[in-house]
N, C-alpha and C positions, 0 to 999 in steps of 0.2 A: 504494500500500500504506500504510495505517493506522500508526503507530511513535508509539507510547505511552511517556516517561521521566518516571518518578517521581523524586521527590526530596525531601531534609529531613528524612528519619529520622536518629534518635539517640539515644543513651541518655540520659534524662533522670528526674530525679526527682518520685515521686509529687508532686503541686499544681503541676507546671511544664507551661511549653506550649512547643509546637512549630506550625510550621506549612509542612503538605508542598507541595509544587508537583509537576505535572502538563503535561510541554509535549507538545503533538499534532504533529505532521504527516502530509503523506499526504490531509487532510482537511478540507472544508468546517467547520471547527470551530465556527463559529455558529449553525450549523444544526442541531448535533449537540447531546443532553441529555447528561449528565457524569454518572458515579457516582462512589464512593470504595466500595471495600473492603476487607477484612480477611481474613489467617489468623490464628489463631495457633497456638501450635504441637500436632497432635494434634486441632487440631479443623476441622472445616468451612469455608469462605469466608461470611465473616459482610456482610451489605451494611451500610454506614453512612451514604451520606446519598447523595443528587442532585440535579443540577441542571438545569433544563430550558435551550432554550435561549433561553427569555425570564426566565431567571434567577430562575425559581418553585423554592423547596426542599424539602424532606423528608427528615426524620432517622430514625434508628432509636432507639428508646424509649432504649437504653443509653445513647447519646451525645447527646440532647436538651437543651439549653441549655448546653452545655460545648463542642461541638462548631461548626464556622460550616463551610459550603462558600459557595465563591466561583467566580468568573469573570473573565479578564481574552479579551474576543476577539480582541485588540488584538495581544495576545502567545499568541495558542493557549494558555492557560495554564488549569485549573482548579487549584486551593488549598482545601486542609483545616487552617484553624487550629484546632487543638486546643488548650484550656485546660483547666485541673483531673485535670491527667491520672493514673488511676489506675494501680495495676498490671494489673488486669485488659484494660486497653487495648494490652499486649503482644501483637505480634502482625506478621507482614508486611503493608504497606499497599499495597494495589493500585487505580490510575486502570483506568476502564472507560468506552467510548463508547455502552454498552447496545446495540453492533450486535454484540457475540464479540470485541473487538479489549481487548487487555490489555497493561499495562506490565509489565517486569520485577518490578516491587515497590519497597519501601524498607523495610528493617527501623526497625520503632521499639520501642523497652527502655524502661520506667516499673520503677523502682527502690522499692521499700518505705521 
């Protein structure tokens, strides 16, 4: 079974970064492409970036050059360092293995 834990959300102020981590088990994780998503509150799960798993990426227009996803196969680990972070980037952050498998979230607060 698949067991997806996010992690590194926080409340932080607008222009500050954070950056979340993502540990897998359960799973061939090298094999496996890596997303990052989003709720926030009231609205839709927003997709924001992935990772293949020859470590090829793609962002979503919102979070393009602010945003970084990464990989460690070493440690199952994907990471989403986030810089310049606005308010709008409020929102619960969720890892995804693009097969339906999904972490609990991590809340992250961007402050005015």
């Amino acid at each position: 079974q698949v067991h997806l834990v996010e992690s590194g959300g926080e409340l932080v102020q607008a222009g500050g970064s954070l950056k979340l981590s993502c540990v897998a088990s359960g799973t061939i994780f090298s094999a496996k492409s890596m997303g990052w998503y989003r709720q926030a509150p009231g609205k839709q799960h927003e997709w924001v970036a992935v990772i293949t798993s020859g470590g090829h990426t793609n962002y979503a227009d919102s979070v393009k050059g602010r945003f970084t996803i990464s990989r460690d196969n070493a440690q199952n680990t994907v990471y989403l360092q986030m810089n310049s972070l606005k308010p709008e980037d409020t929102a619960v952050y969720y890892c995804n293995d693009l097969e339906g498998n999904w972490g609990q979230g991590t809340q992250v607060t961007v402050s005015s």
